[in-house]
C-alpha beads as a LAMMPS data file, in Angstrom:
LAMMPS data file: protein, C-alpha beads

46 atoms
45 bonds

1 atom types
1 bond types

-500.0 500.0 xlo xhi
-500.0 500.0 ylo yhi
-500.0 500.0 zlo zhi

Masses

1 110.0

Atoms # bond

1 1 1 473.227 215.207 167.505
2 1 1 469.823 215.492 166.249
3 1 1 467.054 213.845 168.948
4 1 1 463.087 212.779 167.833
5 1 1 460.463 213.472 170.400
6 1 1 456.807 212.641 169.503
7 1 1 454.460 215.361 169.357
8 1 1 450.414 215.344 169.248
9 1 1 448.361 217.470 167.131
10 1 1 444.563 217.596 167.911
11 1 1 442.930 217.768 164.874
12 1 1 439.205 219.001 165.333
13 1 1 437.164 219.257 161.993
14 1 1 440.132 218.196 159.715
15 1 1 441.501 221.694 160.943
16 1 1 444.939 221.277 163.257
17 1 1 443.908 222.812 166.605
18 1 1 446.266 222.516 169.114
19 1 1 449.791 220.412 169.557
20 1 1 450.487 218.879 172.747
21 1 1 454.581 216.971 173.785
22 1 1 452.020 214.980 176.584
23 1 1 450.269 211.843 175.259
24 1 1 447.897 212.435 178.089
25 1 1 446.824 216.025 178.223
26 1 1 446.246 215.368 174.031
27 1 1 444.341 212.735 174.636
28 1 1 442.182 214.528 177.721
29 1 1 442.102 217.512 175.118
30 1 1 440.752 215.670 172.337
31 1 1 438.450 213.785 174.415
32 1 1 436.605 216.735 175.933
33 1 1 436.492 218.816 172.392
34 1 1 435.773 215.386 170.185
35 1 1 438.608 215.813 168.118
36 1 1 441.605 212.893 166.939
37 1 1 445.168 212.746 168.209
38 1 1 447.667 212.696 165.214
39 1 1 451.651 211.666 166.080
40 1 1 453.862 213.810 164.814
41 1 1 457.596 213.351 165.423
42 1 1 459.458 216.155 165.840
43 1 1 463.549 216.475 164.885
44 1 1 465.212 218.579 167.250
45 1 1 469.013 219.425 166.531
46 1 1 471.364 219.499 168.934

Bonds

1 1 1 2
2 1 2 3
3 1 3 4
4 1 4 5
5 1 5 6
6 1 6 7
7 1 7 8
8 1 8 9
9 1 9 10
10 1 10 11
11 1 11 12
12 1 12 13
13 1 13 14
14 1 14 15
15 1 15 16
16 1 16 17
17 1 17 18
18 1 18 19
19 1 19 20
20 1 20 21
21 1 21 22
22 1 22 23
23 1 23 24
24 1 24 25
25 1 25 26
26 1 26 27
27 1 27 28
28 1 28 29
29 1 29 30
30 1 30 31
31 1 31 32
32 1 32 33
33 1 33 34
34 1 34 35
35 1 35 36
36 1 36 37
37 1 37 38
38 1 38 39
39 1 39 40
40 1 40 41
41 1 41 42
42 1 42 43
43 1 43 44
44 1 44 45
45 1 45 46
């Protein structure tokens, strides 16, 4: 059974940076190096 999990891509600079599985350490991370949170879901198969 396949399961969807939301993940969080910093983009800094249009450029992806860094992807986070915690809403809150993204959003600390993107805070602190001015940068936007995109959600991406992710399809994990099981």
């Amino acid at each position: 059974m396949d399961h969807e999990v939301n993940s969080y891509v910093i983009v800094i600079d249009t450029q992806p940076r860094v992807v986070f599985l915690d809403k809150q350490k993204a959003t600390d991370y993107a805070d602190k190096y001015k940068g936007t949170v995109e959600v991406v879901k992710l399809r994990i198969g099981g």
